[in-house]
N, C-alpha and C positions, 0 to 999 in steps of 0.2 A: 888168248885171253890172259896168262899167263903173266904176262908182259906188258898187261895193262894196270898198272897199281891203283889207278882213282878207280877203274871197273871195281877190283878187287872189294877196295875200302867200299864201295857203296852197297856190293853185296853182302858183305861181310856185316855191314851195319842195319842191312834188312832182315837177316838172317836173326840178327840179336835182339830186331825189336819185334821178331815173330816169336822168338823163345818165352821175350817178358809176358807178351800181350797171351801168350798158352798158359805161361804158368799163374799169370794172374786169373785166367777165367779155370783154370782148375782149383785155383786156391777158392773165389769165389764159388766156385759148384758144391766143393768139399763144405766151406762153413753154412750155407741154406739147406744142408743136407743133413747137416748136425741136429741131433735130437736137443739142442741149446736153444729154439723156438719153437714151443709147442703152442699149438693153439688152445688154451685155458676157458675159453669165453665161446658160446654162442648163443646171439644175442638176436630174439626173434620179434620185429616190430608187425604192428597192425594190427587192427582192430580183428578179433578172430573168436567165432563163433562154431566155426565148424572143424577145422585144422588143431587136434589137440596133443599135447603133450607127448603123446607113445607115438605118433607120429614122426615128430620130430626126431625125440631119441633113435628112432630106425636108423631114419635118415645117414642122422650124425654117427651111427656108428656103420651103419655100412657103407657108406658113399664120401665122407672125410676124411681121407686119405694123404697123409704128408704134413707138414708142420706151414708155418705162418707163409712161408715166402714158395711155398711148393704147390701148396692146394690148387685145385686146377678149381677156379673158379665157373666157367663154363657147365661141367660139369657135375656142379655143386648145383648153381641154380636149376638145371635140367632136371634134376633128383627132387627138387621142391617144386618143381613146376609141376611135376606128376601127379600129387595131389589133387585128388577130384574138385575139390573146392578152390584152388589155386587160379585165380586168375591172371595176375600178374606177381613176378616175383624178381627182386634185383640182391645182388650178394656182393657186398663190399670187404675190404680188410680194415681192421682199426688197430693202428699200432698199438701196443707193442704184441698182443696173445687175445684177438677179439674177431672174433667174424660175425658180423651184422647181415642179417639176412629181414628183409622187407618182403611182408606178401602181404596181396591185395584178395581178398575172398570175391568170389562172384556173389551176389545179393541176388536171391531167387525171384525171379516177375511171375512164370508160368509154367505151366507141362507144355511140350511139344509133342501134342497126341499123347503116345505112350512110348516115347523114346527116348527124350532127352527134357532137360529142365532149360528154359529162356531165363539169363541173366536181363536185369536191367537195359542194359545195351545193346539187348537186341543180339545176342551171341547164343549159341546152342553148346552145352556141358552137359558131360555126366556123372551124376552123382545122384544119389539118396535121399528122399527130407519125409518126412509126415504130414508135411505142413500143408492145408487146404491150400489152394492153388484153381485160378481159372485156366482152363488149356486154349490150345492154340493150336488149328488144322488151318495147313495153307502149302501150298510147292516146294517147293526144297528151297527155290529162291526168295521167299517170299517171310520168312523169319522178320528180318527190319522193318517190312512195314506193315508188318500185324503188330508187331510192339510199339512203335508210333503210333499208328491206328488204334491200340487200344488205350493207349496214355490218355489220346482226345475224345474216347467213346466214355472214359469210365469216368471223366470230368464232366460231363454231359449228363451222364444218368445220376451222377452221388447229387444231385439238386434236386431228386425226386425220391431221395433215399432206393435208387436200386442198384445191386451190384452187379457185375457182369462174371459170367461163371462158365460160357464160354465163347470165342469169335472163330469162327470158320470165315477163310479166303478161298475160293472156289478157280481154280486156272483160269479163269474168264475173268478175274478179278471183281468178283460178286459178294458183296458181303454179307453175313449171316451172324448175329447175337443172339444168344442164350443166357438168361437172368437169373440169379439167386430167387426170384419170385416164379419159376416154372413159365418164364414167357421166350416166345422165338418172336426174333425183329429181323425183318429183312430188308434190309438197307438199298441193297443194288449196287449198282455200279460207280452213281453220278451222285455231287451232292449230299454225302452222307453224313457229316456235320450237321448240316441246311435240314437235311430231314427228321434227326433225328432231336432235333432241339424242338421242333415245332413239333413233335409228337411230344415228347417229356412236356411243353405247356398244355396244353390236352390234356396229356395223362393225371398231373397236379389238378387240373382246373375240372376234370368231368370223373374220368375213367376211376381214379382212386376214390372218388365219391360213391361209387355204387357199388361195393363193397361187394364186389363180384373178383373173383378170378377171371382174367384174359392170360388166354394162350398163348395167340397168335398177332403178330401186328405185321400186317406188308403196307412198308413204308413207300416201296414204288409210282407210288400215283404222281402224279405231277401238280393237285391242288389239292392232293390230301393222302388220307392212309384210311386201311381196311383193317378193319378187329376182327378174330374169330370170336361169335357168342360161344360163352361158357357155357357145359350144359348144364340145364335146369334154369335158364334164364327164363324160356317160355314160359317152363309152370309156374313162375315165380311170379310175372306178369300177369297170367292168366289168374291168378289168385289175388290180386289186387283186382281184375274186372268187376263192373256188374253183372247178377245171372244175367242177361238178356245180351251182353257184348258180346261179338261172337270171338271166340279164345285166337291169339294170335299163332298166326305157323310160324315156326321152326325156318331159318333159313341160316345157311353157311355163313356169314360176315356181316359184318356190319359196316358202311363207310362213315368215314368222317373226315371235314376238312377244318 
Protein backbone atom coordinates (compact mmCIF):
# COMPACT_ATOMS: atom_id res chain seq x y z
CA UNK A 1 0.00 0.00 0.00
CA UNK A 2 2.99 1.85 0.71
CA UNK A 3 3.68 2.27 -2.83
CA UNK A 4 0.49 3.33 -3.82
CA UNK A 5 0.60 7.36 -3.59
CA UNK A 6 -3.08 8.15 -5.12
CA UNK A 7 -4.22 5.14 -2.24
CA UNK A 8 -2.28 7.16 0.10
CA UNK A 9 -3.65 10.89 -0.84
CA UNK A 10 -7.15 9.58 -0.94
CA UNK A 11 -6.86 8.18 2.53
CA UNK A 12 -5.06 10.76 3.78
CA UNK A 13 -7.82 13.12 2.59
CA UNK A 14 -10.62 11.02 4.33
CA UNK A 15 -8.91 11.04 7.28
CA UNK A 16 -8.82 15.00 7.28
CA UNK A 17 -12.40 15.53 6.26
CA UNK A 18 -13.28 13.07 9.26
CA UNK A 19 -11.24 15.23 11.60
CA UNK A 20 -13.12 18.68 10.26
CA UNK A 21 -16.70 16.99 10.24
CA UNK A 22 -15.51 15.82 14.49
CA UNK A 23 -14.47 18.92 15.29
CA UNK A 24 -17.17 20.63 13.85
CA UNK A 25 -20.09 18.59 15.57
CA UNK A 26 -18.03 19.01 18.98
CA UNK A 27 -17.63 22.56 18.36
CA UNK A 28 -21.55 22.49 17.60
CA UNK A 29 -22.44 20.19 20.86
CA UNK A 30 -20.03 22.57 23.02
CA UNK A 31 -22.07 25.87 21.94
CA UNK A 32 -26.07 24.40 22.43
CA UNK A 33 -24.70 23.25 25.49
CA UNK A 34 -23.55 26.67 26.60
CA UNK A 35 -25.73 28.40 29.21
CA UNK A 36 -25.82 31.43 26.19
CA UNK A 37 -29.54 30.01 25.35
CA UNK A 38 -31.65 29.93 28.01
CA UNK A 39 -35.18 29.33 27.76
CA UNK A 40 -36.80 32.87 29.35
CA UNK A 41 -40.43 32.43 28.02
CA UNK A 42 -43.10 29.76 28.56
CA UNK A 43 -45.80 30.38 26.96
CA UNK A 44 -49.02 28.55 27.77
CA UNK A 45 -52.13 28.62 24.91
CA UNK A 46 -55.70 27.57 25.48
CA UNK A 47 -58.56 28.04 26.64
CA UNK A 48 -58.14 26.72 30.51
CA UNK A 49 -60.56 26.22 33.08
CA UNK A 50 -59.09 23.61 35.01
CA UNK A 51 -55.20 23.34 34.48
CA UNK A 52 -53.83 26.39 36.79
CA UNK A 53 -51.07 28.23 37.38
CA UNK A 54 -49.06 26.10 40.22
CA UNK A 55 -49.44 23.39 37.93
CA UNK A 56 -47.63 24.55 35.37
CA UNK A 57 -44.93 26.24 37.55
CA UNK A 58 -44.31 22.26 38.80
CA UNK A 59 -44.02 21.25 35.59
CA UNK A 60 -41.59 23.95 34.32
CA UNK A 61 -39.45 23.52 37.18
CA UNK A 62 -39.14 19.94 37.53
CA UNK A 63 -39.36 18.38 34.01
CA UNK A 64 -37.52 21.59 31.76
CA UNK A 65 -34.46 20.58 31.75
CA UNK A 66 -31.51 22.09 29.20
CA UNK A 67 -31.62 25.45 27.46
CA UNK A 68 -33.47 26.42 24.06
CA UNK A 69 -31.75 23.83 21.59
CA UNK A 70 -31.41 20.80 24.30
CA UNK A 71 -35.03 20.58 25.82
CA UNK A 72 -36.19 17.30 24.99
CA UNK A 73 -39.37 18.13 23.72
CA UNK A 74 -41.05 14.61 23.94
CA UNK A 75 -40.66 14.65 27.11
CA UNK A 76 -41.86 18.06 27.98
CA UNK A 77 -45.12 17.43 26.44
CA UNK A 78 -45.42 13.92 28.30
CA UNK A 79 -45.13 15.92 31.65
CA UNK A 80 -48.21 18.25 30.46
CA UNK A 81 -49.97 15.58 29.02
CA UNK A 82 -50.20 14.10 32.74
CA UNK A 83 -52.40 16.58 33.80
CA UNK A 84 -55.75 15.19 34.68
CA UNK A 85 -57.61 17.75 32.57
CA UNK A 86 -55.21 17.55 29.59
CA UNK A 87 -56.53 16.27 26.71
CA UNK A 88 -54.37 17.17 24.04
CA UNK A 89 -51.11 18.89 24.29
CA UNK A 90 -48.32 20.01 21.54
CA UNK A 91 -44.85 21.75 22.58
CA UNK A 92 -43.22 23.89 20.15
CA UNK A 93 -39.82 26.09 20.25
CA UNK A 94 -40.07 29.88 19.26
CA UNK A 95 -36.83 31.53 18.48
CA UNK A 96 -34.97 32.91 20.11
CA UNK A 97 -35.81 31.96 24.38
CA UNK A 98 -39.65 30.87 24.13
CA UNK A 99 -41.34 27.54 24.56
CA UNK A 100 -45.08 27.45 23.43
CA UNK A 101 -46.80 24.86 24.89
CA UNK A 102 -50.75 24.34 23.56
CA UNK A 103 -53.25 22.35 25.61
CA UNK A 104 -56.63 21.19 24.91
CA UNK A 105 -58.79 20.58 28.17
CA UNK A 106 -61.31 17.77 28.00
CA UNK A 107 -64.93 19.49 28.31
CA UNK A 108 -66.96 17.25 30.91
CA UNK A 109 -70.32 15.41 29.14
CA UNK A 110 -70.80 12.71 32.13
CA UNK A 111 -69.84 10.30 35.16
CA UNK A 112 -69.02 6.93 33.81
CA UNK A 113 -70.83 5.23 36.85
CA UNK A 114 -68.50 6.03 39.56
CA UNK A 115 -65.28 5.87 37.88
CA UNK A 116 -64.25 8.10 35.53
CA UNK A 117 -65.84 11.41 33.82
CA UNK A 118 -66.93 11.21 29.70
CA UNK A 119 -65.33 14.11 27.73
CA UNK A 120 -67.51 15.35 24.90
CA UNK A 121 -65.98 12.87 22.49
CA UNK A 122 -67.00 10.15 23.91
CA UNK A 123 -63.38 9.49 25.67
CA UNK A 124 -63.24 8.15 29.53
CA UNK A 125 -60.64 10.55 31.98
CA UNK A 126 -59.78 11.03 35.24
CA UNK A 127 -60.31 13.78 37.08
CA UNK A 128 -62.38 15.67 39.80
CA UNK A 129 -65.28 18.36 39.09
CA UNK A 130 -68.44 19.23 41.52
CA UNK A 131 -70.25 19.88 38.81
CA UNK A 132 -73.83 18.18 38.49
CA UNK A 133 -73.48 15.80 35.71
CA UNK A 134 -76.05 12.91 34.10
CA UNK A 135 -74.06 9.42 34.45
CA UNK A 136 -73.59 6.84 32.08
CA UNK A 137 -73.82 2.73 32.85
CA UNK A 138 -73.02 0.67 29.67
CA UNK A 139 -69.91 -2.30 28.77
CA UNK A 140 -66.50 -1.18 28.70
CA UNK A 141 -67.16 -1.02 25.01
CA UNK A 142 -69.86 0.89 24.92
CA UNK A 143 -68.64 4.58 26.08
CA UNK A 144 -69.17 6.20 22.11
CA UNK A 145 -72.25 5.16 21.76
CA UNK A 146 -73.93 6.23 24.97
CA UNK A 147 -72.43 9.70 24.32
CA UNK A 148 -73.90 9.81 20.79
CA UNK A 149 -77.04 8.15 22.14
CA UNK A 150 -77.30 10.61 24.48
CA UNK A 151 -76.51 13.82 22.39
CA UNK A 152 -79.89 12.51 20.31
CA UNK A 153 -81.96 11.50 23.43
CA UNK A 154 -81.35 14.89 25.19
CA UNK A 155 -82.40 16.96 21.83
CA UNK A 156 -85.50 14.86 22.07
CA UNK A 157 -86.58 15.59 25.53
CA UNK A 158 -85.26 19.53 25.91
CA UNK A 159 -88.71 20.04 23.56
CA UNK A 160 -90.65 18.93 26.57
CA UNK A 161 -88.51 20.78 28.98
CA UNK A 162 -87.09 17.41 30.45
CA UNK A 163 -83.47 16.79 31.21
CA UNK A 164 -81.98 13.40 31.29
CA UNK A 165 -80.10 12.51 34.48
CA UNK A 166 -79.27 9.31 33.69
CA UNK A 167 -78.83 6.37 30.36
CA UNK A 168 -78.10 2.97 31.30
CA UNK A 169 -76.94 0.51 28.04
CA UNK A 170 -77.61 -2.90 29.21
CA UNK A 171 -74.98 -5.76 27.20
CA UNK A 172 -77.95 -6.68 25.08
CA UNK A 173 -77.88 -3.38 24.00
CA UNK A 174 -81.31 -2.15 25.80
CA UNK A 175 -81.80 1.05 26.56
CA UNK A 176 -82.80 2.67 29.83
CA UNK A 177 -83.41 6.81 30.83
CA UNK A 178 -83.74 8.37 33.89
CA UNK A 179 -85.06 12.25 34.06
CA UNK A 180 -84.46 15.18 36.07
CA UNK A 181 -88.46 14.77 36.80
CA UNK A 182 -87.94 11.22 38.70
CA UNK A 183 -89.33 9.30 35.46
CA UNK A 184 -87.57 5.87 34.02
CA UNK A 185 -88.18 5.36 30.06
CA UNK A 186 -87.51 2.25 28.48
CA UNK A 187 -86.59 2.56 25.30
CA UNK A 188 -85.46 -1.20 24.16
CA UNK A 189 -83.47 -2.10 21.63
CA UNK A 190 -85.21 -0.92 18.23
CA UNK A 191 -86.28 2.53 17.13
CA UNK A 192 -85.43 4.47 19.89
CA UNK A 193 -85.47 7.85 18.37
CA UNK A 194 -89.01 6.72 16.67
CA UNK A 195 -90.07 5.94 20.17
CA UNK A 196 -89.26 8.21 22.13
CA UNK A 197 -90.37 11.37 19.99
CA UNK A 198 -93.81 9.97 19.79
CA UNK A 199 -93.87 9.67 23.55
CA UNK A 200 -92.39 13.39 24.16
CA UNK A 201 -95.82 14.40 21.71
CA UNK A 202 -97.96 12.54 24.23
CA UNK A 203 -96.31 13.61 27.04
CA UNK A 204 -96.57 17.72 25.85
CA UNK A 205 -100.06 17.12 24.48
CA UNK A 206 -101.81 14.87 27.67
CA UNK A 207 -99.46 13.42 30.36
CA UNK A 208 -97.98 17.25 31.44
CA UNK A 209 -101.65 18.20 31.66
CA UNK A 210 -102.68 16.18 34.48
CA UNK A 211 -100.39 17.41 36.72
CA UNK A 212 -99.66 14.25 38.05
CA UNK A 213 -96.23 12.69 38.63
CA UNK A 214 -95.31 9.56 36.21
CA UNK A 215 -92.73 7.21 37.09
CA UNK A 216 -92.45 4.86 34.75
CA UNK A 217 -92.92 5.03 30.79
CA UNK A 218 -92.13 1.45 28.67
CA UNK A 219 -91.71 2.60 25.45
CA UNK A 220 -91.57 -1.07 23.89
CA UNK A 221 -95.00 -1.57 22.51
CA UNK A 222 -94.94 -1.34 18.83
CA UNK A 223 -98.19 1.05 18.61
CA UNK A 224 -97.79 2.67 21.75
CA UNK A 225 -96.28 3.05 25.30
CA UNK A 226 -97.39 2.14 28.93
CA UNK A 227 -97.33 4.64 32.10
CA UNK A 228 -97.07 3.51 35.56
CA UNK A 229 -100.09 5.33 37.47
CA UNK A 230 -98.83 7.47 40.16
CA UNK A 231 -99.85 6.76 43.52
CA UNK A 232 -102.85 8.52 44.70
CA UNK A 233 -104.31 8.73 41.27
CA UNK A 234 -107.19 6.40 42.29
CA UNK A 235 -108.23 8.42 45.23
CA UNK A 236 -107.88 11.37 43.26
CA UNK A 237 -110.52 10.09 40.69
CA UNK A 238 -112.57 8.59 43.02
CA UNK A 239 -113.07 11.95 44.69
CA UNK A 240 -114.11 13.61 41.57
CA UNK A 241 -117.01 10.58 41.27
CA UNK A 242 -120.57 10.64 42.12
CA UNK A 243 -121.65 8.84 45.70
CA UNK A 244 -123.37 6.28 43.66
CA UNK A 245 -120.21 5.48 40.92
CA UNK A 246 -118.67 2.70 42.11
CA UNK A 247 -114.73 3.95 43.02
CA UNK A 248 -112.20 3.01 40.29
CA UNK A 249 -109.46 0.04 41.23
CA UNK A 250 -106.12 0.52 41.24
CA UNK A 251 -104.30 -1.18 38.40
CA UNK A 252 -100.33 -1.17 37.53
CA UNK A 253 -100.14 1.02 34.06
CA UNK A 254 -101.71 2.64 32.05
CA UNK A 255 -101.38 2.25 27.93
CA UNK A 256 -101.35 4.75 25.57
CA UNK A 257 -100.95 4.98 21.88
Amino acid sequence: MWDKPRLLNWLANLLYAMSVVLMLYALVFVVVHLPIFPLREVKVNGQLEHVNREQIKLIVAKHLKGNFFTLDLVKTRDAFQKLPWAREVSVRRRWPDQLEVSIEEHQALARWGNIALVNTHGELFQAATDAELPVFYGPGDGVMEVTKSYAGYSQILNKVDIKIAQVTLSPRRSWEIKTDKGLTIALGRIDMDARLSKFTGAYQSTLSRLNLKVTYADLRYPNGFAVRKPVGLAALLNKKLPAKTKPVTPVPAVKAT
